[in-house]
C-alpha positions in Angstrom: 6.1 -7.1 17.1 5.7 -7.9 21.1 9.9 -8.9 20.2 10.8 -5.6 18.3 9.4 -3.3 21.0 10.4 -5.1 24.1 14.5 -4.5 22.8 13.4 -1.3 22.2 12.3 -0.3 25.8 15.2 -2.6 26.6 17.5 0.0 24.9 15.6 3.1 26.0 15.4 2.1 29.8 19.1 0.5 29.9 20.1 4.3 29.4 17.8 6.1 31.5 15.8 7.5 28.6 12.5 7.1 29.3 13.0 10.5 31.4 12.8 12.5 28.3 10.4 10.6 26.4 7.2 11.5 27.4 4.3 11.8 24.6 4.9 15.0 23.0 8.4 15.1 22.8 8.5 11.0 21.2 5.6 12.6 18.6 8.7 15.6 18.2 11.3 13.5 17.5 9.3 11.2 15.3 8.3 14.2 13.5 12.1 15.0 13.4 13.2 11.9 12.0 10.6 12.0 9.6 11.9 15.3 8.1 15.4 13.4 8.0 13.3 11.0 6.2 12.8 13.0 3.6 15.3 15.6 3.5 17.0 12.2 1.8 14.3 12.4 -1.5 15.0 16.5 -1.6 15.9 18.0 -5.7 15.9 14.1 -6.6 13.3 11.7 -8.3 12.3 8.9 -5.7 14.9 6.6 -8.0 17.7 9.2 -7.7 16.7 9.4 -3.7 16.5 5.9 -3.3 19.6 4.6 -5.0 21.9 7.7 -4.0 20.9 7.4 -0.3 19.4 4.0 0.6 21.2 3.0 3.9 20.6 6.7 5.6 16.7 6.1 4.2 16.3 2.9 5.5 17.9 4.1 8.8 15.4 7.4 9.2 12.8 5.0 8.6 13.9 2.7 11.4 14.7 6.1 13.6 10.7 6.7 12.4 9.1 3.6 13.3 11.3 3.3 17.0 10.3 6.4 17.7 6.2 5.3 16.8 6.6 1.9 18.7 7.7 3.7 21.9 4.9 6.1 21.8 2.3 3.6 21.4 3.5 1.2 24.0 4.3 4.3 26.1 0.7 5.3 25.4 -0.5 1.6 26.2 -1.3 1.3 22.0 -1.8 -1.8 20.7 -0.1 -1.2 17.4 -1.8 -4.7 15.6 -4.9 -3.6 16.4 -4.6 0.1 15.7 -3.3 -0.9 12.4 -6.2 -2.8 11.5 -8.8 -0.5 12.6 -7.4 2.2 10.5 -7.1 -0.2 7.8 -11.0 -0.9 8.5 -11.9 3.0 8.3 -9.6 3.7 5.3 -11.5 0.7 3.7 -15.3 2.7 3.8 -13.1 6.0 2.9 -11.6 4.8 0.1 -14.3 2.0 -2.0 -12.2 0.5 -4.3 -15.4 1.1 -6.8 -14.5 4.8 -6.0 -11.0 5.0 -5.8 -9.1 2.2 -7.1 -6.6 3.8 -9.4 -7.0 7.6 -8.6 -4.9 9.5 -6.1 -8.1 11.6 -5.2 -8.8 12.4 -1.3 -12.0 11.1 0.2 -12.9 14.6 0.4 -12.8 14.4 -3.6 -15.1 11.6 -4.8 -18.2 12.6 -6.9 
């Protein structure tokens, strides 16, 4: 990951970028690229999406996840361990005994 991130920083700061790309406006343009994201699955079943439109998908995701990594090492993140930690809460949200199968929110369990 440590690899992945330092190219991207490499990229960003090669151009001078790091100017513009303070917290809120990374979590804007993540949030942009993430409608991009799905503006790809828009009037089509996720098969229809995904075989019409594959290469732009896969390169909003990657436009997604660059613009995540350089928040959280902008924000001194470590992503690993964020990862696992929410992992860790989602795991005493979501029992399996409770939840394995349903789409149900935590909010929803009897």
């Amino acid at each position: 990951m440590d690899d992945i991130i330092n190219k991207i920083i490499e990229f960003r700061d090669a151009r001078d970028w790091k100017q513009f790309h303070n917290a809120k406006d990374l979590v804007i343009s993540l949030t942009l690229e993430a409608g991009e994201l799905l503006e790809n699955f828009q009037w089509k079943s996720s098969d229809q999406a995904v075989d019409a439109n594959f290469d732009n998908i896969r390169d909003e995701l990657a436009d997604v996840l660059i613009y995540s990594l350089m928040l959280a090492h902008d924000l001194e993140i470590d992503i690993k361990s964020a990862i696992l930690n929410k992992l860790e809460k989602n795991e005493k949200k979501y029992p399996i005994e409770k939840f394995k199968g349903t789409s149900k929110k935590y909010t929803e369990a009897e």
